[in-house]
C-alpha positions as CSV (number, residue, x, y, z in Angstrom):
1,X,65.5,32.4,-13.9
2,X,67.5,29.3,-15.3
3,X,65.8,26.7,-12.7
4,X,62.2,28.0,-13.8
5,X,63.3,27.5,-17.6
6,X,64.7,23.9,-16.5
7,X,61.2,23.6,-14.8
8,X,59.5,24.3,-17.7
9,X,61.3,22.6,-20.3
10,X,60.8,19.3,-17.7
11,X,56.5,19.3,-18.1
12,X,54.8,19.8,-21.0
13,X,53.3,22.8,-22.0
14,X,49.3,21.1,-21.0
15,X,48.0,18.1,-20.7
16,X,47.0,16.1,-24.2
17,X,49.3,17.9,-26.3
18,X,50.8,14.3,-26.6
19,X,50.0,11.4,-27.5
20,X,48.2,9.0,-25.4
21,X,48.2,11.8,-22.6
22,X,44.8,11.5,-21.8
23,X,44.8,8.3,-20.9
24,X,47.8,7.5,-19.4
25,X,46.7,8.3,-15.6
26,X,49.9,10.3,-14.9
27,X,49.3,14.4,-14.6
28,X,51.8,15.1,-17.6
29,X,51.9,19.1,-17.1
30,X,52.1,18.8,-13.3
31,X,49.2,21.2,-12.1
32,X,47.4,18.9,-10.0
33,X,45.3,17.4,-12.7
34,X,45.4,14.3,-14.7
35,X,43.8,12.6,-17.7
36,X,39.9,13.7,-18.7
37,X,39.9,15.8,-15.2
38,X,42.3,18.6,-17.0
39,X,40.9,21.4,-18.4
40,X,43.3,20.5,-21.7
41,X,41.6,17.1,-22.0
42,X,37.9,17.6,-22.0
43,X,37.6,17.9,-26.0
44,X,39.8,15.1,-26.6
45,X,38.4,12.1,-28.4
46,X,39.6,9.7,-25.2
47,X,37.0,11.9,-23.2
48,X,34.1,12.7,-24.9
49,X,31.4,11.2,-23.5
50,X,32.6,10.5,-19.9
51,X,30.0,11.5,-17.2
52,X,26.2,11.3,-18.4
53,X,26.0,10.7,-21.6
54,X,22.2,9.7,-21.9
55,X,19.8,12.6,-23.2
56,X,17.6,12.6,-20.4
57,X,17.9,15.4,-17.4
58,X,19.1,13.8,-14.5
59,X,22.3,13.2,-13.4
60,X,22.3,9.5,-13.7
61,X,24.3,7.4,-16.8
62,X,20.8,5.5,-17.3
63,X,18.1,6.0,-20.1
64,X,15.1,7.0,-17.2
65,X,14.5,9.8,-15.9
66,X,14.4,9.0,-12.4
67,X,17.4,10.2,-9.4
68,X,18.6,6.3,-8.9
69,X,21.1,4.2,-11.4
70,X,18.9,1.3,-12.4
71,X,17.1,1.4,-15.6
72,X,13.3,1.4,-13.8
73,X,11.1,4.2,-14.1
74,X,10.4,4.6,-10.0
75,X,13.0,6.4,-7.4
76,X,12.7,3.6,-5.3
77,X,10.6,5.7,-2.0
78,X,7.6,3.5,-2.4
79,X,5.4,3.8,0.2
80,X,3.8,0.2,-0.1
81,X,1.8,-1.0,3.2
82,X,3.1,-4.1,4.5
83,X,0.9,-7.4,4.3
84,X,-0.7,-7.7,7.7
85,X,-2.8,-10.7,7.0
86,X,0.0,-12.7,5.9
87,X,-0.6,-16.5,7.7
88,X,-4.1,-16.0,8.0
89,X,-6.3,-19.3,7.4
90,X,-10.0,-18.8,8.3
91,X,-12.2,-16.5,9.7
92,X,-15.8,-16.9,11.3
93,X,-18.0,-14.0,12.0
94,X,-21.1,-13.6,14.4
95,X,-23.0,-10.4,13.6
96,X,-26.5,-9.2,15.6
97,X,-28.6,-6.1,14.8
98,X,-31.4,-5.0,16.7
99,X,-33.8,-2.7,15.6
100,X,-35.3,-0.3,18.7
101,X,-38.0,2.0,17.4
102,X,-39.4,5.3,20.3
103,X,-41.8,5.1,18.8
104,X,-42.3,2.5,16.2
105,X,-44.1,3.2,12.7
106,X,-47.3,1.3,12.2
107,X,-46.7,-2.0,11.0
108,X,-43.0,-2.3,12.9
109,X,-42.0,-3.1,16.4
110,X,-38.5,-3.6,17.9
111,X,-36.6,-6.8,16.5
112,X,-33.4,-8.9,16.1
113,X,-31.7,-10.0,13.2
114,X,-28.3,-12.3,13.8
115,X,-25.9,-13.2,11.0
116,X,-22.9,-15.3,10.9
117,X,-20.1,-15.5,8.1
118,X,-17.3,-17.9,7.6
119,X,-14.3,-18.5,5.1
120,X,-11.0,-19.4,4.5
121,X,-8.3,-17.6,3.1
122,X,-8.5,-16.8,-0.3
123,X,-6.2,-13.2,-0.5
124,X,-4.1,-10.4,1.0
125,X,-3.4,-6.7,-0.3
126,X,-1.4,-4.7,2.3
127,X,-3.9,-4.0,5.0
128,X,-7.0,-6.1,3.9
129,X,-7.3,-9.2,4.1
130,X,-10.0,-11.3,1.9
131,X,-11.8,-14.6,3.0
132,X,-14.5,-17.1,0.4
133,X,-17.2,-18.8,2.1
134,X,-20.5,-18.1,3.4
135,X,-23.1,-15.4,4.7
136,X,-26.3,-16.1,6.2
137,X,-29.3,-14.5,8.3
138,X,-29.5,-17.2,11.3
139,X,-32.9,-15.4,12.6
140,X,-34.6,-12.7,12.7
141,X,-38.1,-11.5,14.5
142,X,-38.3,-8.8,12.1
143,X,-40.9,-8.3,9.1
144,X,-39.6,-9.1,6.0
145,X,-39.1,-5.6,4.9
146,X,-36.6,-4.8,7.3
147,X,-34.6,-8.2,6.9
148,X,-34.4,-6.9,2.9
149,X,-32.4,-4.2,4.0
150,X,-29.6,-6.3,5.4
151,X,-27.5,-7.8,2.2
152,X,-27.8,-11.4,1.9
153,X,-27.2,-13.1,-1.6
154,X,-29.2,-16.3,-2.2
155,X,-27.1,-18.7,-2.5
156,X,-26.0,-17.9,1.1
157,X,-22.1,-17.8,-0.8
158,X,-20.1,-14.5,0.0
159,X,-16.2,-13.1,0.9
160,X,-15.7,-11.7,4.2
161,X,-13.1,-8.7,4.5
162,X,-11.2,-7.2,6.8
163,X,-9.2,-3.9,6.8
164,X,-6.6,-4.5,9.6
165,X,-3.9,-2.1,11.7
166,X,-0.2,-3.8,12.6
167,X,2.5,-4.6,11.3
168,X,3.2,-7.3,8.5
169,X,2.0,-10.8,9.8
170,X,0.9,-9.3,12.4
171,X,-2.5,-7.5,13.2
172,X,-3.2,-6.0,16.3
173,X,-6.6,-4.3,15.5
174,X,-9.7,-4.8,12.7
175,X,-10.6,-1.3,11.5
176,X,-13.1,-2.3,9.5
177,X,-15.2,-5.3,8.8
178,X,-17.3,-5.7,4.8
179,X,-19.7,-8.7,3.6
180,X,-19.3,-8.7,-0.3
181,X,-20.7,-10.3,-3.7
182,X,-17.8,-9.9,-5.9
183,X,-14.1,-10.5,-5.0
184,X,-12.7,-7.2,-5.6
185,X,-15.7,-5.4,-4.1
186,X,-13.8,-5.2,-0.8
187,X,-13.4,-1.4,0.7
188,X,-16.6,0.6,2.0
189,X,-17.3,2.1,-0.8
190,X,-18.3,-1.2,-3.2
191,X,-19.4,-3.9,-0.2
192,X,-22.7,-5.3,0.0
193,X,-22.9,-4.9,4.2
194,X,-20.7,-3.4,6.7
195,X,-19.2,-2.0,10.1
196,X,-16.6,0.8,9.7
197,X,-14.2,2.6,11.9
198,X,-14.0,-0.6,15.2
199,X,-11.1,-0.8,15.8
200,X,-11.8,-3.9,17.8
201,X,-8.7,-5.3,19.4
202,X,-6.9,-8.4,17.8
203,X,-6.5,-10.3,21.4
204,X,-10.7,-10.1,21.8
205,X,-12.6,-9.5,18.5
206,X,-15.6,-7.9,19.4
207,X,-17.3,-4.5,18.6
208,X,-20.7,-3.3,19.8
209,X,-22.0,0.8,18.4
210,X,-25.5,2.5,18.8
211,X,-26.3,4.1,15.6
212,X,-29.3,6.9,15.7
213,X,-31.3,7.0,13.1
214,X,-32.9,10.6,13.9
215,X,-35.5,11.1,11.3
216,X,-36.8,7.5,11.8
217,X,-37.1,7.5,15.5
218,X,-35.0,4.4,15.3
219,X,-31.4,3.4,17.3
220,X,-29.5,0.5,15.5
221,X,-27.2,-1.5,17.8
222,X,-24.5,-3.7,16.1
223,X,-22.9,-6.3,17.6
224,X,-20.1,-7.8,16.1
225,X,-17.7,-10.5,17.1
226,X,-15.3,-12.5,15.1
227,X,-12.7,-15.1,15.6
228,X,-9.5,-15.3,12.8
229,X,-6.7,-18.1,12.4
């Protein structure tokens, strides 16, 4: 009985019931505890406001309301896809349609337009890559009403896309290929002309695809080949 008096008289009776307790890194009542991290510190002035003390809900001490400790708005899992095209100079394009009609409307008969594109570099976003130059019919032994229907703006000036598959700096496939008026008209569903879904290999840059045309009797062949520094 006398040694647990002694004991008790030696600690005080909880932590912060003296002064400068709560601060003084030393676990003054001797239960394991010490400073702001005893129960008989947490309403002390010394340890008010330890912890989170911003009002929004996460567990952060930052103003956002975001899982990380910077003061951005993201939580840093973009998913951004890498620049493929990065290096890329120059491209050229050669580009062939023939028309094959079974059997041909009055007035038409199986013909051959060929196109070619160049430019040099002018952009990269992730996957697509963006060249300015040129795009222009070379011939054609079609009527003039079928050459209309291929996109060619008169000035013979255009940007030459490509949506590519690899890894940053460097592509291994073209996925898909778009001839465009406007720079930012560069995805299938704003260019002026293209060939979607080749997959034509990096190491030999040519495509060729039948397209039927059911209801006009008509197959389209597209013959594509391209050439990239």
């Amino acid at each position: 009985m006398l040694l647990i008096l002694a004991l008790a008289c030696g600690r005080d009776d909880y932590e912060g019931d003296g002064p400068n307790e709560c601060t003084d890194e030393a676990d003054n009542d001797r239960d394991g505890y010490f400073d702001c991290n005893d129960n008989g510190c947490w309403n002390h002035p010394e340890c008010l406001g330890e912890g989170d003390s911003d009002t929004d809900a996460d567990a952060d001490s930052d103003s956002d309301a975001d899982a990380d400790s910077d003061s951005d708005t993201d939580s840093d899992t973009d998913t951004d896809v890498p620049d493929i095209g990065t290096g890329l100079s120059s491209v050229w394009v050669d580009y062939q349609l023939d028309w094959v009609f079974n059997p041909a409307p009055i007035g038409l008969e199986n013909c051959v337009q060929t196109y070619r594109g160049e430019g040099t570099y002018v952009e990269v976003s992730g996957a697509r890559v963006t060249f300015d130059g040129t795009w222009e019919r070379t011939s054609s032994t079609c009527v003039s009403a079928l050459d209309d229907l291929v996109w060619v703006d008169e000035s013979g000036e255009a940007y030459t896309s490509l949506l590519l598959d690899g890894t940053e700096g460097s592509p291994t496939h073209v996925i898909d290929w778009v001839v465009h008026a406007e720079l930012g008209d560069n995805t299938l569903e704003t260019a002026d002309w293209w060939v979607s879904e080749m997959d034509a290999p990096w190491d030999a840059l040519t495509y060729t695809e039948d397209e039927v045309v059911p209801e006009y009797f008509l197959i389209l062949t597209h013959t594509w080949s391209a050439e990239v520094e």
